[in-house]
N, C-alpha and C positions, 0 to 999 in steps of 0.2 A: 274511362275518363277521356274527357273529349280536351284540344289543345286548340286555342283560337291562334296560334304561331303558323306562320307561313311553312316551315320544315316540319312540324310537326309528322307528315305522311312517312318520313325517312328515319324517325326517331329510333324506331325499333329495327332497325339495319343492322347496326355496328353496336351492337350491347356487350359490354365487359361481361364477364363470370362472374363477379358481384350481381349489377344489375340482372342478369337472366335467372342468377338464385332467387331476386327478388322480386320476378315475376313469377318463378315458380310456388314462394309463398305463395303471394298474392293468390296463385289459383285454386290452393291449396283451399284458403281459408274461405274462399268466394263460391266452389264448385258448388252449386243448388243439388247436382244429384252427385251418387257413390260412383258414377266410371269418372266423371269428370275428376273427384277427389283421389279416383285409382292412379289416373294418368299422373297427377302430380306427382302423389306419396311415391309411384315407383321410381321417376327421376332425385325427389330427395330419401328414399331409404329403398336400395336394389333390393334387399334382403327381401322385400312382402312382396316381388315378382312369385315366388316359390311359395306364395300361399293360397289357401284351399278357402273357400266359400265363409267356413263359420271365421277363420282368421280374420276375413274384411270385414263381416258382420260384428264382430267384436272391438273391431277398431273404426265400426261406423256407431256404434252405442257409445265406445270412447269419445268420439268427437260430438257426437251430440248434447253427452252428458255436459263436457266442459263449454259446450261454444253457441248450442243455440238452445237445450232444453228438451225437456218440456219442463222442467223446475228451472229455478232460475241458476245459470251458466255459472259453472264453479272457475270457468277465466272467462269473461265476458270482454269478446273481441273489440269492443269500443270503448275507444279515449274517455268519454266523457262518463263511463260509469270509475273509472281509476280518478280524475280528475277532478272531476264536481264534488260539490259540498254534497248533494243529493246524489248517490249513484244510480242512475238512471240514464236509459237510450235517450239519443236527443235533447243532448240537456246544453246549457251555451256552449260547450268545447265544441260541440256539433255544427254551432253555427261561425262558430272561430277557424275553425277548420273553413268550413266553406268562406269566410270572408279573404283567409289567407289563400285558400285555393285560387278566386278570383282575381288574389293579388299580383299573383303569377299568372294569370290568363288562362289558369286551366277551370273543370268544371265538371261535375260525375255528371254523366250520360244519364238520359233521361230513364234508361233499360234500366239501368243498376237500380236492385232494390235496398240495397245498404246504403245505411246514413253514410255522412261525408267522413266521420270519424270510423269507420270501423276499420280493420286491421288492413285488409286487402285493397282497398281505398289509397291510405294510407303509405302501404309498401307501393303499390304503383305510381304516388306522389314523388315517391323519393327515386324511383328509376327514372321519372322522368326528368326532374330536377338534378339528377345526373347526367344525364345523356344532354340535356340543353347547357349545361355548363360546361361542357366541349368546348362551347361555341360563343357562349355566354356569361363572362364573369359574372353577372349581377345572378344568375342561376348558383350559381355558387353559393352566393350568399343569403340569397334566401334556403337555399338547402344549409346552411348552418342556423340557420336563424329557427327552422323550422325543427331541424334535431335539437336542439339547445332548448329552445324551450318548450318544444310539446313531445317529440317523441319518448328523446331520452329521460322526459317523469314520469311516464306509464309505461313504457315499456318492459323494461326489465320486472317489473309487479307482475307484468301480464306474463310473461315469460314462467315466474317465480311459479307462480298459480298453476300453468301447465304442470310443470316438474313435481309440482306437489301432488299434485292431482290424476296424474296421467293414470291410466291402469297398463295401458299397451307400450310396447317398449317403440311401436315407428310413430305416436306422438311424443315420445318424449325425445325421440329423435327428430324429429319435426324442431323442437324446444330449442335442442340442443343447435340447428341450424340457423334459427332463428335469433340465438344470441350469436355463434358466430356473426353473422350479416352485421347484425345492430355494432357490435366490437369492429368489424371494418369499417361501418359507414362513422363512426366515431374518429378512429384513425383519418379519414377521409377530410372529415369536419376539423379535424386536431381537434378533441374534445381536453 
């Protein structure tokens, strides 16, 4: 996610333990291949450090199954299949998202090959819109505006879906991190 903000280059300096778990979602959900998804899962679940080849293998057909397929994603990591009348990639939340993104001057990177809606997207919306609300009441308030009414009506479904769904015990601790964060960033917002 690119930042048209003058401070933007120093954003990621001084990150709280909120925000840096919410980066490590973010990378979680984002990594295109298995070390990149390695690197994450071991900083949220240390336990799969001490695991052996078919363990990650099992917990890469876990995440397949739920998040990208090859049938259709039993939690499909984007807003706009929770949201929409049509559950479908790319449907208006997609573009809501992105109109809200711009409205805060940020902007997904031309690299990213995920919609504006999907989860990783999304959690680095809200580190950022943390980290500039330092500095910036009005960041503030579009980070309530932006949990209030989009995150927190899909999120916890998407959550729900993991937990129901998971087969591997380090996504459903992924899950379980996942509603933590959302439960702070609510406290944060006074939900």
């Amino acid at each position: 996610m690119k930042d048209k903000n003058t401070f933007a280059n120093s954003i990621y300096d001084n990150l709280s333990l909120f925000e840096l778990t919410g980066l490590v979602l973010r990378d979680f959900f984002s990594a295109a291949e298995m070390t990149a998804r390695q690197r994450a899962l071991r900083q949220l679940y240390p336990q799969c450090k001490a695991w052996d080849d078919s363990a990650w293998l099992e917990m890469e057909y876990d995440f397949s199954a739920l998040f990208v397929g090859p049938m259709a994603p039993l939690a499909a990591p984007y807003a706009s299949v929770w949201l929409d009348e049509e559950p479908l990639v790319m449907g208006p939340t997609t573009l809501n998202v992105r109109e809200f993104l711009d409205s805060v001057g940020l902007v997904v990177g031309e690299d990213s090959a995920a919609p504006d809606d999907h989860i990783s997207i999304e959690l680095e919306l809200v580190v950022m819109l943390c980290a500039h609300a330092r500095h910036l009441p009005q960041y503030h308030d579009a980070l309530t505006r932006f949990t209030t009414g989009h995150l927190a009506l899909w999120l916890p479904a998407f959550i729900d879906n993991i937990k129901n769904n998971a087969k591997t015990s380090a996504i459903r601790e992924v899950a379980l991190q996942l509603t933590n964060w959302l439960d702070e960033l609510k406290t944060r917002v006074i939900l």
